[in-house]
PDB file of N, CA, C and O in Angstrom:
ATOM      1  N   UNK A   1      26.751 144.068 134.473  1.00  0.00           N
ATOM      2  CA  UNK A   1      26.967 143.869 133.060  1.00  0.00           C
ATOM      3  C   UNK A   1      27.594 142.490 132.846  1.00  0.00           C
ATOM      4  O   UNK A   1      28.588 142.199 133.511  1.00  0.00           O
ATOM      5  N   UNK A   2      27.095 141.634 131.983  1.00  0.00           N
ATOM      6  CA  UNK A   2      28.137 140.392 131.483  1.00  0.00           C
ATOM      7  C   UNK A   2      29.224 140.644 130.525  1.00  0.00           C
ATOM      8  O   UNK A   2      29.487 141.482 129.662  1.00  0.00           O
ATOM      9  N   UNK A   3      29.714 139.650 130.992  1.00  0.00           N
ATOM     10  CA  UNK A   3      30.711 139.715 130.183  1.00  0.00           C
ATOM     11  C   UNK A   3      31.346 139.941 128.282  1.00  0.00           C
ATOM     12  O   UNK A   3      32.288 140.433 127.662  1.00  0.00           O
ATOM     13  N   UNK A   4      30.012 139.163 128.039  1.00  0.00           N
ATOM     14  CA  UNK A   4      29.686 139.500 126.460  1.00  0.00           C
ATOM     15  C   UNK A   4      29.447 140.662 126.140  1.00  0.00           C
ATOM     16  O   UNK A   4      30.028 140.982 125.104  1.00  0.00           O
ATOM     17  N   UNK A   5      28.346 142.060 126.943  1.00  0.00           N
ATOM     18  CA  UNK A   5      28.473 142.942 126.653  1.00  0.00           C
ATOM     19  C   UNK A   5      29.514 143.639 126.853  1.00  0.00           C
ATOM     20  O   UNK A   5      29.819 144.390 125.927  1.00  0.00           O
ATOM     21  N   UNK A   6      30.357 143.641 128.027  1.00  0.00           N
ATOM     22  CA  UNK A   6      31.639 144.010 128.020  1.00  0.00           C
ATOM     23  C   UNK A   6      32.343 143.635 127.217  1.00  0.00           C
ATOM     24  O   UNK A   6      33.335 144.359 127.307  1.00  0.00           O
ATOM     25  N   UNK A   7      32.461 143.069 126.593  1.00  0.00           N
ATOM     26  CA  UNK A   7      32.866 142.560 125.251  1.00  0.00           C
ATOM     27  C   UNK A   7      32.843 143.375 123.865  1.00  0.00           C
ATOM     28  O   UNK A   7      33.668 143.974 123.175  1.00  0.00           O
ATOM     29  N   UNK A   8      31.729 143.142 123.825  1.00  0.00           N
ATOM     30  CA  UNK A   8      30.777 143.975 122.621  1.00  0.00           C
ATOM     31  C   UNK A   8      31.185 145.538 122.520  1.00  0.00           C
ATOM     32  O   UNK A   8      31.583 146.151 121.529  1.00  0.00           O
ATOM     33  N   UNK A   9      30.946 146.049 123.977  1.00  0.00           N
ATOM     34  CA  UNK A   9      31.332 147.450 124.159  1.00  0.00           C
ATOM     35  C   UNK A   9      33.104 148.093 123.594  1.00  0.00           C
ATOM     36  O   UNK A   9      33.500 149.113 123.029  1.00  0.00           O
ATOM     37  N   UNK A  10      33.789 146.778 124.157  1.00  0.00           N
ATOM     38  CA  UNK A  10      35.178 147.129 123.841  1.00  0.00           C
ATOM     39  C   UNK A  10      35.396 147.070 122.433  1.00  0.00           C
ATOM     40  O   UNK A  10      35.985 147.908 121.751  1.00  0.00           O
ATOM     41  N   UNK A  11      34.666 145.595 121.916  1.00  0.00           N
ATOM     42  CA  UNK A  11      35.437 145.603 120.724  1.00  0.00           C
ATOM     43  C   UNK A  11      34.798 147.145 119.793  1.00  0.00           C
ATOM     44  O   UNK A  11      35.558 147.839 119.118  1.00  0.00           O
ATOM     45  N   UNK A  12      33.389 147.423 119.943  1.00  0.00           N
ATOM     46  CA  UNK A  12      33.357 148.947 119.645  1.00  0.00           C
ATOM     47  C   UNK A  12      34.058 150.225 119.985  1.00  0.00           C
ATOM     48  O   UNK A  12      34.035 151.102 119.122  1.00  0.00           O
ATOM     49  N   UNK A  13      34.607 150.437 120.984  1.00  0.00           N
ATOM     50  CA  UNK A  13      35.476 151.046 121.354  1.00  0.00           C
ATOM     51  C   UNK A  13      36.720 151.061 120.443  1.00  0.00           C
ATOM     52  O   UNK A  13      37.286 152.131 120.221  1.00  0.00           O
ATOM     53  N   UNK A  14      37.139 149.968 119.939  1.00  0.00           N
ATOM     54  CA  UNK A  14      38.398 149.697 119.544  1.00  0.00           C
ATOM     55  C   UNK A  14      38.284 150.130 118.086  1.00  0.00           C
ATOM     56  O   UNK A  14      39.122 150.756 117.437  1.00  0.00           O
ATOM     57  N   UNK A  15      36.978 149.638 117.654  1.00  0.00           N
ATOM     58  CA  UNK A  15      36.514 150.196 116.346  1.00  0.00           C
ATOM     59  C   UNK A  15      36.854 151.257 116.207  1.00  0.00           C
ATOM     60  O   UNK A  15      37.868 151.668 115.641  1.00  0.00           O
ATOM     61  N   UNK A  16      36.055 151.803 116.701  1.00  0.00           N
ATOM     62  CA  UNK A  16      35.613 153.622 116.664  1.00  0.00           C
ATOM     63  C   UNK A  16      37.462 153.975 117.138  1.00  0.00           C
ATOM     64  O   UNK A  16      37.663 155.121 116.736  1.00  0.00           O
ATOM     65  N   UNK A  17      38.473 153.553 117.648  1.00  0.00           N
ATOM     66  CA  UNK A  17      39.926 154.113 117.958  1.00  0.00           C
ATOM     67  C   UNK A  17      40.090 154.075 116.693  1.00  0.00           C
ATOM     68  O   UNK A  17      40.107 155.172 116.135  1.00  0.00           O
ATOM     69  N   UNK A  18      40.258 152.859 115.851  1.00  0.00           N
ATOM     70  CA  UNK A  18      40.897 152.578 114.626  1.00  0.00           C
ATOM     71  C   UNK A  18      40.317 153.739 113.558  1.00  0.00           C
ATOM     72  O   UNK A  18      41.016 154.431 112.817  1.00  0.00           O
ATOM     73  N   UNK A  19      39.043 153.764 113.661  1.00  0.00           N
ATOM     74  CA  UNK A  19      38.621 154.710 112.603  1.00  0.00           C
ATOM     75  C   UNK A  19      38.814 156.325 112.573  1.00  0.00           C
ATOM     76  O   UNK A  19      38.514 157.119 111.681  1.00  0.00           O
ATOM     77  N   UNK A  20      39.473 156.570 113.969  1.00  0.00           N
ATOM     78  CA  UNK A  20      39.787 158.219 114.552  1.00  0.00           C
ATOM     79  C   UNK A  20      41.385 158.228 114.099  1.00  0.00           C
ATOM     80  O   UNK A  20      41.917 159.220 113.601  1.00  0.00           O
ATOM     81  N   UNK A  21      41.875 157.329 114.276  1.00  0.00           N
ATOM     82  CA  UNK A  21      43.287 156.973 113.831  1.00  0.00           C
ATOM     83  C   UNK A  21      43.484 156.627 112.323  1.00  0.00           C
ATOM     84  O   UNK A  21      44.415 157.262 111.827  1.00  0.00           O
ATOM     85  N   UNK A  22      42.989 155.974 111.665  1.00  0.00           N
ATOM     86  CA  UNK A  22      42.585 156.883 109.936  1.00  0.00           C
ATOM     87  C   UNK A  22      42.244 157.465 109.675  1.00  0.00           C
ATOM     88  O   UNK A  22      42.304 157.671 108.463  1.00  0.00           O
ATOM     89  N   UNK A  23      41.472 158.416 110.581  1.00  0.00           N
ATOM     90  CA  UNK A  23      41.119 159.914 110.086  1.00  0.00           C
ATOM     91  C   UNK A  23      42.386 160.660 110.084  1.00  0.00           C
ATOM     92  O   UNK A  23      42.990 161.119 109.115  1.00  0.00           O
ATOM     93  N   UNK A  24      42.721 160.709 111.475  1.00  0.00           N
ATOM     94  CA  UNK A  24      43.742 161.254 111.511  1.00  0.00           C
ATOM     95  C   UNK A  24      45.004 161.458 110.282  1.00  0.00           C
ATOM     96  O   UNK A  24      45.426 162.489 109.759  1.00  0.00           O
ATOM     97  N   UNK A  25      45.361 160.121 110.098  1.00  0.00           N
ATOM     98  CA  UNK A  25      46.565 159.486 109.338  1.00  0.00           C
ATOM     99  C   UNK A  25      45.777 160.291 108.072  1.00  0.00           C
ATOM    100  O   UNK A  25      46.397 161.335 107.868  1.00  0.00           O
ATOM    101  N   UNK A  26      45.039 160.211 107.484  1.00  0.00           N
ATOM    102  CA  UNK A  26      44.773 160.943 106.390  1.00  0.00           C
ATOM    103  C   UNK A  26      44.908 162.297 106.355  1.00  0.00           C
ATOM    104  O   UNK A  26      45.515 162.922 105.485  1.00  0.00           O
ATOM    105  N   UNK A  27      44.085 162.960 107.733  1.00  0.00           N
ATOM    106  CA  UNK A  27      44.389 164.430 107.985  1.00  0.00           C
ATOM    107  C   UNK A  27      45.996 164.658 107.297  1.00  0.00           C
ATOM    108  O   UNK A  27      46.370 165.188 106.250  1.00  0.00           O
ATOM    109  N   UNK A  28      46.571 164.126 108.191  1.00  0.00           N
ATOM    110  CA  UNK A  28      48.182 164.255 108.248  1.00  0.00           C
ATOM    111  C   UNK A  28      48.717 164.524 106.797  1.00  0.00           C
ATOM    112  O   UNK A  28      49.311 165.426 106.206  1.00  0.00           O
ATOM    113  N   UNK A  29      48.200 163.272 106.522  1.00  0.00           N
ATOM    114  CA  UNK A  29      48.521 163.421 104.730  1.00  0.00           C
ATOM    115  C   UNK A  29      48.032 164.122 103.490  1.00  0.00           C
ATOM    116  O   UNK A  29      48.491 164.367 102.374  1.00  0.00           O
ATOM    117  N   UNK A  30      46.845 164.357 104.182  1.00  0.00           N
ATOM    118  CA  UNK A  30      46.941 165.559 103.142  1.00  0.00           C
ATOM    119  C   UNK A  30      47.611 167.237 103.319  1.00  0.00           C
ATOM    120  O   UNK A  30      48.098 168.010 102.494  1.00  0.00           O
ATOM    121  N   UNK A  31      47.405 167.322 104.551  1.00  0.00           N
ATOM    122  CA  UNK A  31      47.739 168.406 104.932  1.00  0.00           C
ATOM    123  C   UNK A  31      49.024 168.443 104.662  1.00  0.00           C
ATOM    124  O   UNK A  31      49.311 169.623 104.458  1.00  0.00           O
ATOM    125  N   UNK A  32      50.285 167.526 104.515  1.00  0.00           N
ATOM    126  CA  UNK A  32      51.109 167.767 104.520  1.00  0.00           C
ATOM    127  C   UNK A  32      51.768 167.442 102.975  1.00  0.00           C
ATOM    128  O   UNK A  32      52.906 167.624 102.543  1.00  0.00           O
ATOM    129  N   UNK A  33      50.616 166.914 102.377  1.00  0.00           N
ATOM    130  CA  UNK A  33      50.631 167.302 100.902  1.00  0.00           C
ATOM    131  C   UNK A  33      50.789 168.603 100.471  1.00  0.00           C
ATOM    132  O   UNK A  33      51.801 169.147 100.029  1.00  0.00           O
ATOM    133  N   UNK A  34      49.323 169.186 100.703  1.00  0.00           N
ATOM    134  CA  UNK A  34      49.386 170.721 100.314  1.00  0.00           C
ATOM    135  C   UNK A  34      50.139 171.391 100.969  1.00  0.00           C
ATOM    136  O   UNK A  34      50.209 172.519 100.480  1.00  0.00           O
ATOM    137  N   UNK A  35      50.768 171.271 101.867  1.00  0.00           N
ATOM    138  CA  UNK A  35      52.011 172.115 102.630  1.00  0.00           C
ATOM    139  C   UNK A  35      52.807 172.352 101.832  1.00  0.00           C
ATOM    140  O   UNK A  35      52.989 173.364 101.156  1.00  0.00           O
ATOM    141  N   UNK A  36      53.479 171.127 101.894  1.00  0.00           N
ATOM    142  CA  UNK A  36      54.540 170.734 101.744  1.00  0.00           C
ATOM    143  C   UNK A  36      55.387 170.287 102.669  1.00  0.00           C
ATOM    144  O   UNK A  36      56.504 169.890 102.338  1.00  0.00           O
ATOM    145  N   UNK A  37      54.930 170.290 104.091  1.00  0.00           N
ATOM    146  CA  UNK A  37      55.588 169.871 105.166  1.00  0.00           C
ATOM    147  C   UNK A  37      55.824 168.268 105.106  1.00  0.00           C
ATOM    148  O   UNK A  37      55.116 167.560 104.390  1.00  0.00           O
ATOM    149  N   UNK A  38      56.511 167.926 105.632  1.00  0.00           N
ATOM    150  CA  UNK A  38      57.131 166.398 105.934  1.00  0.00           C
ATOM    151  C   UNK A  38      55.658 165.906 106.898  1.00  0.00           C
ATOM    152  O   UNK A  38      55.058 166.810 107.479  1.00  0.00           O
ATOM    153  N   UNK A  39      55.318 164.965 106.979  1.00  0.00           N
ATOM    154  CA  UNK A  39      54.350 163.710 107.987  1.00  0.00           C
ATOM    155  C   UNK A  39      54.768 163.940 109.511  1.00  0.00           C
ATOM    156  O   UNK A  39      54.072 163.969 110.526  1.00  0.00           O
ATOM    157  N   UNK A  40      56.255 164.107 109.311  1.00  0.00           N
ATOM    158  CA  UNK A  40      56.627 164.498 110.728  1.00  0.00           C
ATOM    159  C   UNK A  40      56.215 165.825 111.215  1.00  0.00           C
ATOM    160  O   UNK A  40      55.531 165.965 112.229  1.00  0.00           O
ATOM    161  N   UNK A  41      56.642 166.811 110.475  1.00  0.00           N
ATOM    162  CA  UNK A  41      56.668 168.274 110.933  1.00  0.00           C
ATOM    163  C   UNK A  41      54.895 168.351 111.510  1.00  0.00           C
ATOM    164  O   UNK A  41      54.522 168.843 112.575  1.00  0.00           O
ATOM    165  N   UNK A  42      53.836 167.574 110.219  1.00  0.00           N
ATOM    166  CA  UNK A  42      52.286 167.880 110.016  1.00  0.00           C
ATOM    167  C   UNK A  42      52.594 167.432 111.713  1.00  0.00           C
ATOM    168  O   UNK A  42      52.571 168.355 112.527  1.00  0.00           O
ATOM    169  N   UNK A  43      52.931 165.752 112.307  1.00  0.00           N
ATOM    170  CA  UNK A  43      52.591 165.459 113.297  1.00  0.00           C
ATOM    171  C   UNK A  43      52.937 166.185 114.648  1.00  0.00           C
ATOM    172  O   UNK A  43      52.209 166.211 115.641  1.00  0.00           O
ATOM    173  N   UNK A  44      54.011 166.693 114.532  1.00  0.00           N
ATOM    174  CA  UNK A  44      54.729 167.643 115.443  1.00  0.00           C
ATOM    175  C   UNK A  44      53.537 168.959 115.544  1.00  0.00           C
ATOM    176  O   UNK A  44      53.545 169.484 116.658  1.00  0.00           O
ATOM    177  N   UNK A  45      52.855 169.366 114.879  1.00  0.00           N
ATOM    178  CA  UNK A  45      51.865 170.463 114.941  1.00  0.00           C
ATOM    179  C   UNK A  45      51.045 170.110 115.476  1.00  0.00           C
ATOM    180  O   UNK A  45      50.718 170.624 116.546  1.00  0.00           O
ATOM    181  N   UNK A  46      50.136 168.682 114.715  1.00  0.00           N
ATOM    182  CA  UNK A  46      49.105 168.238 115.819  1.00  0.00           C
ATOM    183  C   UNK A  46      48.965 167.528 116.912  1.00  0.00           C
ATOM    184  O   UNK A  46      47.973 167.038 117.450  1.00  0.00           O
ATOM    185  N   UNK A  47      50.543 167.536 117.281  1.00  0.00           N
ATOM    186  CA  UNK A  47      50.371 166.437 118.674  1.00  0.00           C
ATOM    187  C   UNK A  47      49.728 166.855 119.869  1.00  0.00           C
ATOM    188  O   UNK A  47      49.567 165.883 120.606  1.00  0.00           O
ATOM    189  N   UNK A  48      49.163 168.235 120.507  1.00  0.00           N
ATOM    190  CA  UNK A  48      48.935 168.908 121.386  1.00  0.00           C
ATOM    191  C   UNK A  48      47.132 168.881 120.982  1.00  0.00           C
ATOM    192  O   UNK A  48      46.234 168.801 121.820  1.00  0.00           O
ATOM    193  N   UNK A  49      46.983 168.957 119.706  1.00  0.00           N
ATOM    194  CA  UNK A  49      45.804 169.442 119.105  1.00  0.00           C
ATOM    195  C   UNK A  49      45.567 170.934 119.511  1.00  0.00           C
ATOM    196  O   UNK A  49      44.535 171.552 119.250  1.00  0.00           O
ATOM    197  N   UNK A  50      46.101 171.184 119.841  1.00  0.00           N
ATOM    198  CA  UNK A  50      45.687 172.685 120.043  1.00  0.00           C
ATOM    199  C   UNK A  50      47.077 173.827 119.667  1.00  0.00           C
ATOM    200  O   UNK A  50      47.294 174.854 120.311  1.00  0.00           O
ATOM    201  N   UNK A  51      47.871 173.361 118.526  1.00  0.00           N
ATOM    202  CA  UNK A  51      48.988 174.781 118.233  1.00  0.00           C
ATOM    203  C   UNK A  51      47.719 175.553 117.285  1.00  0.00           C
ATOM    204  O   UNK A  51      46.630 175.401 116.731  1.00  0.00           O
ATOM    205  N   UNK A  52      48.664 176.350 117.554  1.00  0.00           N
ATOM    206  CA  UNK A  52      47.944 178.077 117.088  1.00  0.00           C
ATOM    207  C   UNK A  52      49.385 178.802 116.871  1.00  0.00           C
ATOM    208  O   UNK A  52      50.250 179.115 117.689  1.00  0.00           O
ATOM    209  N   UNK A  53      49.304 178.973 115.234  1.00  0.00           N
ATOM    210  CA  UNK A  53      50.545 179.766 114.594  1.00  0.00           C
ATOM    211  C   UNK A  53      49.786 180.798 114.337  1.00  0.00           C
ATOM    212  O   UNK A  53      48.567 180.808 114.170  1.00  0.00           O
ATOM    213  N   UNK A  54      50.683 181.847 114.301  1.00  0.00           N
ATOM    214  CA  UNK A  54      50.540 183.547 113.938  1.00  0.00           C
ATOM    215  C   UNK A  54      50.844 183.538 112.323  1.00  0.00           C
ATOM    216  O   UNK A  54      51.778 182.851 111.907  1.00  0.00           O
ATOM    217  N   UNK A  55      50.192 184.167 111.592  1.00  0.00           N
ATOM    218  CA  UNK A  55      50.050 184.573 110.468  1.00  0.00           C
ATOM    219  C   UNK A  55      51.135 184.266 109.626  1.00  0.00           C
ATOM    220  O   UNK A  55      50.939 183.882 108.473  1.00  0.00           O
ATOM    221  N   UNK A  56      52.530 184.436 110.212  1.00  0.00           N
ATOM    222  CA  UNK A  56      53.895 184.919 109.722  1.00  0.00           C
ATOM    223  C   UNK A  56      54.216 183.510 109.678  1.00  0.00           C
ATOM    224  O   UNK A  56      54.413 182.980 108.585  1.00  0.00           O
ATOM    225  N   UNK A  57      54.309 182.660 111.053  1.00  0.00           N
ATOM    226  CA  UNK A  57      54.423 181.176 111.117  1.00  0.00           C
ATOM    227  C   UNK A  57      53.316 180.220 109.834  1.00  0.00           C
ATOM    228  O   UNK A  57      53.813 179.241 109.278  1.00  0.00           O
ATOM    229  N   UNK A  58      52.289 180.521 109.598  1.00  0.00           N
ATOM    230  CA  UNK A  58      51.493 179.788 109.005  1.00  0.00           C
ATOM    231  C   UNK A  58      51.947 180.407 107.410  1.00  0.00           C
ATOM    232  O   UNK A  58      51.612 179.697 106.462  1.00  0.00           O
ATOM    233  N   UNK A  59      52.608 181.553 107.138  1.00  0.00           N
ATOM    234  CA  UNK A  59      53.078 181.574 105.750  1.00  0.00           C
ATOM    235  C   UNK A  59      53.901 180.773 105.235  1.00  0.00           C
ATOM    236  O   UNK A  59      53.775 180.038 104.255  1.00  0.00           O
ATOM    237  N   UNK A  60      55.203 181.022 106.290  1.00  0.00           N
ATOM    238  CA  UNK A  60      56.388 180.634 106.338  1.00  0.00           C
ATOM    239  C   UNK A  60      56.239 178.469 106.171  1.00  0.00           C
ATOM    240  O   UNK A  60      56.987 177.775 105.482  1.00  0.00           O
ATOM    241  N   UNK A  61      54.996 177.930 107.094  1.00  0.00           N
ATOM    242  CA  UNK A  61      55.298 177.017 106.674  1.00  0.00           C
ATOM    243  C   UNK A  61      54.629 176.252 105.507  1.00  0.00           C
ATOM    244  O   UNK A  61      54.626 175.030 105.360  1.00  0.00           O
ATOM    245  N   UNK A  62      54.059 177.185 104.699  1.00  0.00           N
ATOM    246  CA  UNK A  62      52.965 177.304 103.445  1.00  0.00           C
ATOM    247  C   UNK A  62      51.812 176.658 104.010  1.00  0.00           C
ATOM    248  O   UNK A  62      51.569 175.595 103.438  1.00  0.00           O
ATOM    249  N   UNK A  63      51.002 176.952 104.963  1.00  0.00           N
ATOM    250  CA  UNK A  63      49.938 176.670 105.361  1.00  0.00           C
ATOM    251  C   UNK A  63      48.361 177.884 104.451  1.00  0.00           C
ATOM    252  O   UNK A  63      47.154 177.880 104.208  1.00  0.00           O
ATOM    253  N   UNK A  64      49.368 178.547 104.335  1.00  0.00           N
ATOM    254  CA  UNK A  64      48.676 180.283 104.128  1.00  0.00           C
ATOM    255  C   UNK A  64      49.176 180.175 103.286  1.00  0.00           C
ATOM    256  O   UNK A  64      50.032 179.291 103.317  1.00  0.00           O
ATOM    257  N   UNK A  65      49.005 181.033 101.843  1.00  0.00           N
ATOM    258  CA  UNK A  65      49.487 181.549 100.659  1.00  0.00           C
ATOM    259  C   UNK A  65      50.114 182.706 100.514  1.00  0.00           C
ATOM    260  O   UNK A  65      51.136 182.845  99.843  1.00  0.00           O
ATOM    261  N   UNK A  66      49.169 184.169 101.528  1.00  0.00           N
ATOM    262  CA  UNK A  66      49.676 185.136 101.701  1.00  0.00           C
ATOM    263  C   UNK A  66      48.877 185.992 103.289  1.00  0.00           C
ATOM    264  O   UNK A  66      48.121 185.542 104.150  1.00  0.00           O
ATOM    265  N   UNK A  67      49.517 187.398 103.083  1.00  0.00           N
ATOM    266  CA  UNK A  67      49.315 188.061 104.100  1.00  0.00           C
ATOM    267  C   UNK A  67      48.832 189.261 103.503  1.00  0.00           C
ATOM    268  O   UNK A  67      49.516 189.909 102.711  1.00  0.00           O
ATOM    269  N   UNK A  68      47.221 189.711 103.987  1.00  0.00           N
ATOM    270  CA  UNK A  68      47.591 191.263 103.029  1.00  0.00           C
ATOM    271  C   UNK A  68      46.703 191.939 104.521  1.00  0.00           C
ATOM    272  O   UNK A  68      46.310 191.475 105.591  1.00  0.00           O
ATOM    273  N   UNK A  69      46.688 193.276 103.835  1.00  0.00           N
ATOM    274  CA  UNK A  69      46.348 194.352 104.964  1.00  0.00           C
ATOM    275  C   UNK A  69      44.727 194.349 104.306  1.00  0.00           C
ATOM    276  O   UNK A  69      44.504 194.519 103.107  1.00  0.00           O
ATOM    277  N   UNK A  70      43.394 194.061 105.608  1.00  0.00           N
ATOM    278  CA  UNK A  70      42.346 194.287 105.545  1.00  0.00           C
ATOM    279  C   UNK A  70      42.109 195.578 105.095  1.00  0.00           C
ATOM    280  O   UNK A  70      42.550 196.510 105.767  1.00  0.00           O
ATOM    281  N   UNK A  71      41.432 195.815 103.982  1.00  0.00           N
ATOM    282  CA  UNK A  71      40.749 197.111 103.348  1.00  0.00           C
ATOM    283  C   UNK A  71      39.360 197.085 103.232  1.00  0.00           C
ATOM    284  O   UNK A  71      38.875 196.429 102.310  1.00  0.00           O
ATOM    285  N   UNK A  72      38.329 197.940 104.337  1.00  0.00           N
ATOM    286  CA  UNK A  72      36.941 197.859 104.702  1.00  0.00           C
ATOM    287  C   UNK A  72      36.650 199.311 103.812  1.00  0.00           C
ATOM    288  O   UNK A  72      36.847 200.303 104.513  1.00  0.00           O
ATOM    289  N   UNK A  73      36.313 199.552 102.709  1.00  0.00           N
ATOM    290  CA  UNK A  73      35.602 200.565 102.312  1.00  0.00           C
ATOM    291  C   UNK A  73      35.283 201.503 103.550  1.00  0.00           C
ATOM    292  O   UNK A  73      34.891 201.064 104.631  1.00  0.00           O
ATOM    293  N   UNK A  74      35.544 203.162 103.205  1.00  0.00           N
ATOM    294  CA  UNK A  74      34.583 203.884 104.277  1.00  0.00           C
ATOM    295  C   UNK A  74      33.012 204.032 103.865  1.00  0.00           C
ATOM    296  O   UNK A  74      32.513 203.890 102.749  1.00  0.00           O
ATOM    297  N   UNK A  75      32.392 204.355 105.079  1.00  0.00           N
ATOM    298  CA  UNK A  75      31.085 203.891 104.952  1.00  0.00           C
ATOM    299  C   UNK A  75      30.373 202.251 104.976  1.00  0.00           C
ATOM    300  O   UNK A  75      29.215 201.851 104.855  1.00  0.00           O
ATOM    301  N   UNK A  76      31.025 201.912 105.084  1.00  0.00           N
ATOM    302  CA  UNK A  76      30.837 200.155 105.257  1.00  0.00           C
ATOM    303  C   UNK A  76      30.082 199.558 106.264  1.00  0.00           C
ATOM    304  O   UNK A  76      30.515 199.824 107.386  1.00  0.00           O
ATOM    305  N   UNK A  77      28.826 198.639 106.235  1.00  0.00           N
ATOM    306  CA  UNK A  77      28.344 198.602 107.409  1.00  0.00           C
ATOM    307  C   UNK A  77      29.189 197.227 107.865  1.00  0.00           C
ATOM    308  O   UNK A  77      29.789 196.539 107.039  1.00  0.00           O
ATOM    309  N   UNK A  78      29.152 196.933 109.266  1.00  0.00           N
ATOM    310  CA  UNK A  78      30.095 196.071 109.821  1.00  0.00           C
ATOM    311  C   UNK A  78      28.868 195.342 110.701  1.00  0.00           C
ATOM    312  O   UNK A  78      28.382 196.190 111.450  1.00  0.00           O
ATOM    313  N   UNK A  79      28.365 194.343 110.814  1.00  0.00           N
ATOM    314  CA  UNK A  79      27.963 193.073 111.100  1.00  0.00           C
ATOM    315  C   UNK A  79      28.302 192.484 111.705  1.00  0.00           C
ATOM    316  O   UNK A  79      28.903 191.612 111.078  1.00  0.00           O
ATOM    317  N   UNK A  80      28.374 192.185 113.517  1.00  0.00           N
ATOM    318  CA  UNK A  80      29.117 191.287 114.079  1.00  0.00           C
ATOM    319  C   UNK A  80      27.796 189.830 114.236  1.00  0.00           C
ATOM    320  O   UNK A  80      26.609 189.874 114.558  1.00  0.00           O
ATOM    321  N   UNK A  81      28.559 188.835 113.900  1.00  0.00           N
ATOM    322  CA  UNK A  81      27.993 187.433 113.901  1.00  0.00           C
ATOM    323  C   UNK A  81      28.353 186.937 114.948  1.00  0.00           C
ATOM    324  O   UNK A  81      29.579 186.971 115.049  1.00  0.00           O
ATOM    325  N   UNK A  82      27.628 186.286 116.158  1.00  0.00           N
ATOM    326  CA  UNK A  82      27.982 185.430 117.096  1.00  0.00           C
ATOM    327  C   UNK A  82      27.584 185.938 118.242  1.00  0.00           C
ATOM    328  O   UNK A  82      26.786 186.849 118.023  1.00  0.00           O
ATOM    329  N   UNK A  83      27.836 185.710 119.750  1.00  0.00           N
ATOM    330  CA  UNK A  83      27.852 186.175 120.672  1.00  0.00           C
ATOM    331  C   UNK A  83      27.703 187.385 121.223  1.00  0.00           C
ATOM    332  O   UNK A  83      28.652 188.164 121.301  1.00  0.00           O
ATOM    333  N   UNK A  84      26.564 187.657 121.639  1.00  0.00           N
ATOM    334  CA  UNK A  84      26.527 189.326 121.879  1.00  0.00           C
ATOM    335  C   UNK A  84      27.085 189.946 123.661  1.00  0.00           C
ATOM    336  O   UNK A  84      27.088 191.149 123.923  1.00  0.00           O
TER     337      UNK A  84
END
């Protein structure tokens, strides 16, 4: 490879960082709009990319609105979607 394309490649690379990193920064902000959480707290959640809050946690930090108990009519047909 020359050097120009090595070049070329990075400065795309660097692109495409900058533009994952305003996604992000926006994620952040809105999400922590409609929260109400602080920029920090939003970032503290997604630093792992992978938290997973329980129902009670995702109320508590107004992620969720509420919690109610699933009510399936009897007689109801049930439909599983996905993976058999």
């Amino acid at each position: 490879m020359t050097y120009e394309k090595v070049s070329f490649i990075e400065s795309q690379l660097e692109e495409q960082y900058k533009q994952v990193k305003r996604l992000r920064e926006n994620i952040t902000t809105a999400f922590a709009t409609y929260t109400g959480l602080t920029i920090t707290e939003v970032e503290a959640l997604m630093v792992s990319g992978a938290t997973i809050l329980n129902a009670t946690d995702a109320l508590s930090k107004s992620i969720i609105n509420e919690i109610r108990e699933v009510v399936i009519a009897p007689g109801s047909q049930i439909i599983s979607i996905g993976n058999a």
